[in-house]
C-alpha positions as a printed Julia matrix, in Angstrom:
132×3 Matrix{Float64}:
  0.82   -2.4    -9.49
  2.77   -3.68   -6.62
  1.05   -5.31   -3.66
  2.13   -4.67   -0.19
  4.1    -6.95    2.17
  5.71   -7.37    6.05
  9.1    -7.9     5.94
 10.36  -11.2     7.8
 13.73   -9.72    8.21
 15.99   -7.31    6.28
 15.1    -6.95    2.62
 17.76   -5.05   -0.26
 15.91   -3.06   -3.02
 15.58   -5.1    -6.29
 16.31   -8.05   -4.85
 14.06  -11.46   -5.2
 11.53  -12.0    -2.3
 10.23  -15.51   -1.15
  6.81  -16.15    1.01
  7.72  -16.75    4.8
  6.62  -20.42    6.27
  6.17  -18.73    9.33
  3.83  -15.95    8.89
  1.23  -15.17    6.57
  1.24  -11.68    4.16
  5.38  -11.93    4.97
  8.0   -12.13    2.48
 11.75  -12.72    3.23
 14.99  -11.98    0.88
 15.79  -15.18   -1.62
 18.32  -17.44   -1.83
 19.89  -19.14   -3.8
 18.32  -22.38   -5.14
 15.21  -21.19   -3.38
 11.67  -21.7    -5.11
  9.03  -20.54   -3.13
 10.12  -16.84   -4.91
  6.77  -14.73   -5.48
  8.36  -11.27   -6.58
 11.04   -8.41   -6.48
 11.39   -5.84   -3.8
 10.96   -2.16   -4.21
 13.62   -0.52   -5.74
 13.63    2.23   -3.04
 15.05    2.09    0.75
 12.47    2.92    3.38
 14.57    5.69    5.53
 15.38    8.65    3.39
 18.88    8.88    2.19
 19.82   12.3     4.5
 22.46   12.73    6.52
 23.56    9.1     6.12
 20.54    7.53    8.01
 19.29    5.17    5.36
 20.89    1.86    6.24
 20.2     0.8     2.41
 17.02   -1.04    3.52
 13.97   -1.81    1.27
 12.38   -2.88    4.58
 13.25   -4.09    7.59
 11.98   -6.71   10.06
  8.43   -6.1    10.73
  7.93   -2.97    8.9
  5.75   -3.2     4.66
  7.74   -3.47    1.61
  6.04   -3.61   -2.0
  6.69   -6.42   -4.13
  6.14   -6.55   -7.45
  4.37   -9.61   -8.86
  4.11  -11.79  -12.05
  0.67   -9.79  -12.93
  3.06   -6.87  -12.94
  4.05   -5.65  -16.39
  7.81   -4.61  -15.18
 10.38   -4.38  -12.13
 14.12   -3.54  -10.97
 16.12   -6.01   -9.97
 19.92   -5.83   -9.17
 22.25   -8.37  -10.62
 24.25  -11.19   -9.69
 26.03  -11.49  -13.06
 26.23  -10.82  -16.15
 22.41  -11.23  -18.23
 21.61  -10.51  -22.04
 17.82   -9.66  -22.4
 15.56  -11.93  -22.63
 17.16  -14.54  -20.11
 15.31  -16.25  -17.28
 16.89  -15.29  -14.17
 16.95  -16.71  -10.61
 18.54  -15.3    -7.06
 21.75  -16.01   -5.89
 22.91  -16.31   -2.69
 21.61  -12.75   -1.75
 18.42  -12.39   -3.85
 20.61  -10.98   -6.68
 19.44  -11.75  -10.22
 21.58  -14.61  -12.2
 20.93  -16.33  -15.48
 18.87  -19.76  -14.98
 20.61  -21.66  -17.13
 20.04  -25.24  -16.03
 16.95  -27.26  -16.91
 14.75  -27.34  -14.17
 15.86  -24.13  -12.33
 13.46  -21.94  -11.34
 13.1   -18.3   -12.56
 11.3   -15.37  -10.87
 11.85  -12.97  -13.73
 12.76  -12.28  -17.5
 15.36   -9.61  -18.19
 14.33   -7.17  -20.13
 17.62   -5.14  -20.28
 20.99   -6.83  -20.25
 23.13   -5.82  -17.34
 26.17   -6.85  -15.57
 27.22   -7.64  -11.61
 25.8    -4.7    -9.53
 23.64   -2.99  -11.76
 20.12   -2.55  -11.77
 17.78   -3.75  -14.51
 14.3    -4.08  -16.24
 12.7    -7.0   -15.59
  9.6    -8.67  -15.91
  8.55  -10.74  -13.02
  7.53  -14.63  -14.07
  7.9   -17.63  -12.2
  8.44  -20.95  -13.88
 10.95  -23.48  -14.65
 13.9   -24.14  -17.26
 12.27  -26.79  -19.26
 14.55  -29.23  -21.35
């Protein structure tokens, strides 16, 4: 089950979401390197796609976007590079998934399905660290 979030700016679908310093309940698109990650946004955009008026939006500023969570059994998340199942993966520079292959990076999720640049994937959301 998701949970529900504000958006501190704009948010892509399946992209990793980090916890705003600024403002509580708020979550803001990853980076790379970041670890304050707490989830994956919805795989959906929030304006319908008709007549070419969804801006390709999960959320924007201000407006609720679901996350899904570590207690969730499964998300989407679009990738950063190429992933075989089962790898720990971490955001790039735009919340994108890519392999944590370093010791000590931190993950937000576990692929599920392998997957290259651009495509959409299984995951399972879980936060941790690359241990030696």
């Amino acid at each position: 089950m998701s949970h529900s979030f504000v958006a501190g700016g704009n948010i892509a679908p399946s992209r990793f979401v980090s916890l705003s310093t600024s403002s509580d309940r708020t979550v803001v698109q990853s980076g790379s390197g970041d670890t304050t990650v707490i989830g994956i946004s919805q795989i959906g955009t929030h304006l319908t796609p008709l007549l070419s008026l969804d801006d390709g939006f999960a959320a924007v500023a201000g407006e609720n976007v679901k996350v899904y969570e570590p207690e969730d059994h499964e998300g989407w998340l679009e990738l950063g590079g190429t992933v075989a199942s089962g790898d720990f993966l971490k955001p790039d520079a735009n919340g994108k998934g890519v392999t944590a292959s370093s010791d000590g990076d931190f993950y937000g999720a576990k692929a599920i399905q392998a997957g290259t640049v651009g495509q959409i994937v299984k995951v399972k959301p879980l936060l941790g660290f690359r241990g030696a």
